[in-house]
C-alpha positions in Angstrom: 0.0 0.0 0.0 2.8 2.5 0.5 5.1 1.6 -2.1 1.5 2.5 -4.5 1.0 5.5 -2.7 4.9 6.0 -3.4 3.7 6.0 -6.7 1.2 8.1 -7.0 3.2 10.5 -5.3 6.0 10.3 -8.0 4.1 10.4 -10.8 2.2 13.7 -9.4 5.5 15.1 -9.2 6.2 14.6 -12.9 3.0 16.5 -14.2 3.8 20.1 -15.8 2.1 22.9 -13.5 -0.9 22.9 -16.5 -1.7 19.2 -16.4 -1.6 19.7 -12.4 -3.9 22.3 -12.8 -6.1 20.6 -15.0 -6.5 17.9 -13.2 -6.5 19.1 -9.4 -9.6 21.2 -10.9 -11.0 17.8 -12.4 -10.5 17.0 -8.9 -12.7 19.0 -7.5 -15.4 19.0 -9.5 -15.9 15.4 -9.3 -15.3 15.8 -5.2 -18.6 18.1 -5.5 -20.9 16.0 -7.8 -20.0 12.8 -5.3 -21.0 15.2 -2.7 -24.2 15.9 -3.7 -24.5 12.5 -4.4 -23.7 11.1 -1.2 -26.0 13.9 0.5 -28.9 12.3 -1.6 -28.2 9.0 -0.3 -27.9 10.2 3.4 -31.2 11.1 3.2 -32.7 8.7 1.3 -31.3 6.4 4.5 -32.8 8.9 7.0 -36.0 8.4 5.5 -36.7 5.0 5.3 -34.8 5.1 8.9 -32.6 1.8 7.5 -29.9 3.0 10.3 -31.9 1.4 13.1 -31.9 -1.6 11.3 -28.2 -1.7 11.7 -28.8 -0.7 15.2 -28.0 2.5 15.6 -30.7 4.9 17.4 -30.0 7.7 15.2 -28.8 8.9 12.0 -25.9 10.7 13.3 -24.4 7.6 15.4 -24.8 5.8 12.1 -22.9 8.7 10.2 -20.2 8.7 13.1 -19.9 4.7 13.7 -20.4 3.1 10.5 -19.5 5.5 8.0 -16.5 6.8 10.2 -17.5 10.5 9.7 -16.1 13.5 12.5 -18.8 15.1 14.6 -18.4 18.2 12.4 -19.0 16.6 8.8 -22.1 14.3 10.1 -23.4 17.6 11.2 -23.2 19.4 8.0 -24.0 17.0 5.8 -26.8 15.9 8.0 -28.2 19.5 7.6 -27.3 19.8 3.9 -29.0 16.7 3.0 -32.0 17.7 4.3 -32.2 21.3 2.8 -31.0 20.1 -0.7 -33.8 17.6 -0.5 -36.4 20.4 0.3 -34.7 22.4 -2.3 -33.5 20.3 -5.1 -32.9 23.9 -7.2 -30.1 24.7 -5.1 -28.1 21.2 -6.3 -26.3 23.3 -9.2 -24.8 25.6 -7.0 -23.2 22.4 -4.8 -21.6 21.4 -7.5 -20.0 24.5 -9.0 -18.9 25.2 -5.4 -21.1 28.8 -4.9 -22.5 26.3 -2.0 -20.6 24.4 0.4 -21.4 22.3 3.3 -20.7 24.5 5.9 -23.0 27.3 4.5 -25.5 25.0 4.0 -25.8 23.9 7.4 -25.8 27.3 8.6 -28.6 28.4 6.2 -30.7 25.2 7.8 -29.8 25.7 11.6 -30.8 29.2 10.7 -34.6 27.9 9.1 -35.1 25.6 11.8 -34.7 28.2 14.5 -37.4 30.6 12.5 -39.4 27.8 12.4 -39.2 27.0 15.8 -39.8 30.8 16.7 -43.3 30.6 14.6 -41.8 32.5 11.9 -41.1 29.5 9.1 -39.9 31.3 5.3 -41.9 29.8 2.3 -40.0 28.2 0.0 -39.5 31.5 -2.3 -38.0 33.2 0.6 -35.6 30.4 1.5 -34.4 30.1 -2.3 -34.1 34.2 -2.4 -32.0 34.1 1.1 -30.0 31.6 -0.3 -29.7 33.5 -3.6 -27.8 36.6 -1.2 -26.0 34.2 0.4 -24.2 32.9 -2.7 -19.9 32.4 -3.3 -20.2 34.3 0.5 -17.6 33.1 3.3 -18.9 31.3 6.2 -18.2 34.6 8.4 -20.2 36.5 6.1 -23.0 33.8 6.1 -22.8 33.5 10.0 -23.2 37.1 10.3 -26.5 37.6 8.1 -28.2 34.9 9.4 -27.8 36.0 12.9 -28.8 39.4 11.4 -32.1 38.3 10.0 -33.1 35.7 13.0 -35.7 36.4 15.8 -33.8 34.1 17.8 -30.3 35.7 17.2 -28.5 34.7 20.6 -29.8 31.0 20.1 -28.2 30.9 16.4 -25.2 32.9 17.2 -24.5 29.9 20.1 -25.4 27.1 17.1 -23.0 28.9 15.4 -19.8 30.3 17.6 -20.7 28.2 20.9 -18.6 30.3 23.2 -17.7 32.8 20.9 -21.3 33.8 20.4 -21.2 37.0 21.6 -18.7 38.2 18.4 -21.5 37.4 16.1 -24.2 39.6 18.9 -24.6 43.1 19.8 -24.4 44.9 23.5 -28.1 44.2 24.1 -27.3 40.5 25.1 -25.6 38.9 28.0 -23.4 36.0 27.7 -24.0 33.1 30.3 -21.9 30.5 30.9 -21.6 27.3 33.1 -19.7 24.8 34.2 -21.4 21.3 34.4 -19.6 18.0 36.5 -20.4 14.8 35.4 -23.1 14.4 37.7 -24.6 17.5 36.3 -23.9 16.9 32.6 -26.0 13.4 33.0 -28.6 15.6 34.5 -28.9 18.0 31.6 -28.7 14.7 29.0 -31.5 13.1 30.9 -33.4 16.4 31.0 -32.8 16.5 27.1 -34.2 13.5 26.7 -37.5 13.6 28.8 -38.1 16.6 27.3 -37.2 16.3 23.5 -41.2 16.3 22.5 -41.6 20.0 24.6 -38.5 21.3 24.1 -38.4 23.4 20.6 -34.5 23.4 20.3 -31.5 21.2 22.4 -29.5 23.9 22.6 -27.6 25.1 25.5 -29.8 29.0 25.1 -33.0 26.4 24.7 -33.1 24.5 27.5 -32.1 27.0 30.0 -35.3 29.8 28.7 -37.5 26.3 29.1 -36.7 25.7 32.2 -36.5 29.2 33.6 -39.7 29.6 32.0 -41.4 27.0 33.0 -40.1 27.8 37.0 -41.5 31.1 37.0 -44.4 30.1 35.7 -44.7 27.4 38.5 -43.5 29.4 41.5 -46.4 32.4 40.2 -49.3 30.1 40.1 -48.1 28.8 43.6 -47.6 32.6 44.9 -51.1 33.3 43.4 -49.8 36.1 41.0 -51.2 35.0 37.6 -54.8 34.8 37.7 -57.0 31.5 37.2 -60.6 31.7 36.0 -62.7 30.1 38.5 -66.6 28.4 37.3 -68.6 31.1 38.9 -66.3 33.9 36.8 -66.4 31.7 33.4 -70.0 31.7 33.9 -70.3 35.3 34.5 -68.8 35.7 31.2 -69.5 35.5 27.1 -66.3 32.7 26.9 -67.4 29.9 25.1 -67.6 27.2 28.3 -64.5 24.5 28.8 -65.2 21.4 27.2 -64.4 18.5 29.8 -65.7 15.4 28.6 -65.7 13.0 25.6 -70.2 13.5 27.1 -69.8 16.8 27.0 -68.5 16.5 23.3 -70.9 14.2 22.4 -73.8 16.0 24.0 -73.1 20.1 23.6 -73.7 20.0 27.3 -71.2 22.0 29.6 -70.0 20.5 32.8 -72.2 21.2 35.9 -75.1 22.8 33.7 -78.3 22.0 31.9 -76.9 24.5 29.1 -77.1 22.9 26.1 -74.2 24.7 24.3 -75.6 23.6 20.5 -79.2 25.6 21.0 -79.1 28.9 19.1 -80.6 31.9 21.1 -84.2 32.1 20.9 -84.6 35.1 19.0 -82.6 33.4 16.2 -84.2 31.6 13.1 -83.0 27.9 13.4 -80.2 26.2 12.1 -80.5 23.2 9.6 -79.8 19.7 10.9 -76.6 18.9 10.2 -76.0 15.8 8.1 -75.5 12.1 9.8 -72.0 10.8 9.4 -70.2 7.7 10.4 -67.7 8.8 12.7 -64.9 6.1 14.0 -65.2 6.0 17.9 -63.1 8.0 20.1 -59.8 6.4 20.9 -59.1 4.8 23.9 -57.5 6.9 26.4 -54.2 5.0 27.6 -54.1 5.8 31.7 -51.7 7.4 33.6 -51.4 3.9 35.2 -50.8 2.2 31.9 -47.9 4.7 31.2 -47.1 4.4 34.1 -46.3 0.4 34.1 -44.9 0.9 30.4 -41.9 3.3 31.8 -41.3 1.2 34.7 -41.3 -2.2 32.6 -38.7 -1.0 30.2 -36.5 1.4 32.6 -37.4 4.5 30.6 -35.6 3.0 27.7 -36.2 1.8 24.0 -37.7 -2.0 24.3 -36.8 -2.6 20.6 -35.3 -5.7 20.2 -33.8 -6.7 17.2 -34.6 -10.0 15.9 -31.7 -11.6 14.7 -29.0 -10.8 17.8 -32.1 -10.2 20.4 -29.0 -7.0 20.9 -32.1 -4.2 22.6 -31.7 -0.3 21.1 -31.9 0.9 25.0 -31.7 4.8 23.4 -33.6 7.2 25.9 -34.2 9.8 23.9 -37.6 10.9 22.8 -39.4 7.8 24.2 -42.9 7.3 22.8 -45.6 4.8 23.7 -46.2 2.6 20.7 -49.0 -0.1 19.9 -47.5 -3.6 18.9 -50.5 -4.3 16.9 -51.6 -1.0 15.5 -54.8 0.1 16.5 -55.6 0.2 12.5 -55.1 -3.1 12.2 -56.8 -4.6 15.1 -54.5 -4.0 17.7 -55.8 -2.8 21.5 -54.6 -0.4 24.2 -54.3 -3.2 26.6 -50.5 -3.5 28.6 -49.6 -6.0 26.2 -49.9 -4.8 23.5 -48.1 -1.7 24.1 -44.2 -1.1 24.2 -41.5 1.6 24.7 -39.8 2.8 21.7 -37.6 5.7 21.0 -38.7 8.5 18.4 -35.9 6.6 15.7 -37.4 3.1 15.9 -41.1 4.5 15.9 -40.5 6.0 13.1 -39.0 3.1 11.1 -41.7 1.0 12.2 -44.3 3.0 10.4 -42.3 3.1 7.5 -42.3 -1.1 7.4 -45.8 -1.7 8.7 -47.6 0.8 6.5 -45.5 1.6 3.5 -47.0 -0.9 1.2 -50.8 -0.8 2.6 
């Protein structure tokens, strides 16, 4: 192997500075259309979730264990798969290099954060962003984005960790802490009860959530926010709190002989509304159910897989699942219910229903 790489070497040394040229550029170009094609299969994996088949409970332990990828390229090309699969227009600008990797994954931290912030860009905005943000260094990028975010100090820490405050004016305040392992275990565990609330896992995320979600807490228990008893809801035009699958069924609110449906007698009647065949209401699964499911599978995945019996035991983003699906005959009964994470949830949909 070194005596061909000895090789190679020498006869790279022999080209004349144009063929070097010539080819190095060759290079290059080929490097960026095998990038856009790997990106393209990356994503096609993600989404038939074939990397929990191999075990892994998540596309970017796949990326970093099988395909022996750094932290920092799963990331970007993670990102950049995604956003060149949303926008397949931008795959021309990958190749000739006016898009890299890095940018990429910037523009899509950047549209997941607005998205998150309830302030998503249509798909004509995104390609005129990305338009501006053409042959521009990542420093440049970086800058803009942050310019244009409503959640600058989250992006500028996706960004610069850190060094976010380079990328932030005066009106912000840097915050930093340092976590022991007992604490860092903590924060994971937090992250992943909390994956299905939380809008973001970063750092700037979790700690608004939780500060917001303490204040909120300690000001219901201090009695400074004010809750709307049954006597003052009644006093009032609000349409009445629904709080029964009855009171659904019926119109009738809780506690009353109001029927909520009747029109006000001065007004001219409405028209029956048509009969339709509605499927039942689902079955409410218990908080003792839940309960029992957590406790059976240690607040862990339970997926097993079938030919090593090797269990996924991922904690993050743990959803109840039905082992028969309830569209196929399945029940809400203990067992026929199971813990699985968000990964091998998802890939289970894909196999059970893809062909139905």
């Amino acid at each position: 192997m070194k005596h061909v790489s000895y090789q190679i070497d020498e006869n790279i040394k022999k080209l004349s500075d144009k063929n070097l040229l010539e080819q190095t550029d060759l290079l290059a170009c080929e490097h960026r259309k095998n990038s856009v094609l790997l990106l393209r299969h990356l994503r096609e994996v993600e989404v038939r979730r074939l990397f929990v088949d191999l075990g892994f409970a998540s596309m970017h332990k796949y990326c970093i264990h099988k395909l022996k990828f750094s932290e920092g390229e799963t990331q970007r090309r993670l990102t950049s798969a995604r956003l060149l699969t949303e926008l397949p227009e931008i795959e021309g600008k990958i190749e000739t290099g006016a898009l890299n990797v890095t940018n990429l994954s910037k523009i899509q931290s950047f549209l997941r954060t607005e998205k998150a912030a309830s302030h998503p860009l249509t798909k004509e905005q995104k390609l005129e962003m990305i338009l501006e943000l053409t042959d521009k260094s990542t420093r440049d990028v970086e800058k803009k984005l942050v310019g244009r975010s409503h959640q600058p100090a989250l992006l500028a820490e996706k960004f610069q960790g850190a060094k976010a405050s380079s990328l932030l004016g005066e009106e912000f305040q840097k915050f930093e802490a340092t976590l022991s392992k007992e604490h860092q275990k903590l924060l994971a565990e937090f992250r992943n009860l909390y994956a299905h609330e939380l809008k973001d896992s970063g750092n700037g995320s979790v700690l608004v959530f939780l500060l917001e979600k303490a204040v909120q807490f300690k000001k219901k228990k201090l009695g400074l926010v004010k809750t709307v008893n049954a006597k003052e809801l009644k006093n009032t035009n609000a349409v009445p709190r629904i709080n029964s699958k009855a009171d659904i069924a019926t119109g009738v609110e809780k506690g009353s002989s109001k029927v909520l449906n009747d029109p006000p007698s001065h007004a001219a009647p409405l028209p029956s509304a048509p009969k339709v065949n509605r499927t039942p209401y689902r079955k409410y699964i218990g908080a003792r159910v839940k309960k029992q499911i957590w406790q059976r599978a240690q607040a862990s995945c339970e997926y097993r897989d079938r030919e090593n019996g090797q269990r996924c035991g991922s904690k993050h983003a743990l959803e109840i699942d039905h082992i028969k699906p309830l569209a196929l005959g399945g029940t809400d009964e203990l067992q026929n219910l199971r813990l699985l994470c968000r990964a091998h949830n998802a890939r289970r949909a894909v196999k059970t229903f893809a062909n139905l």
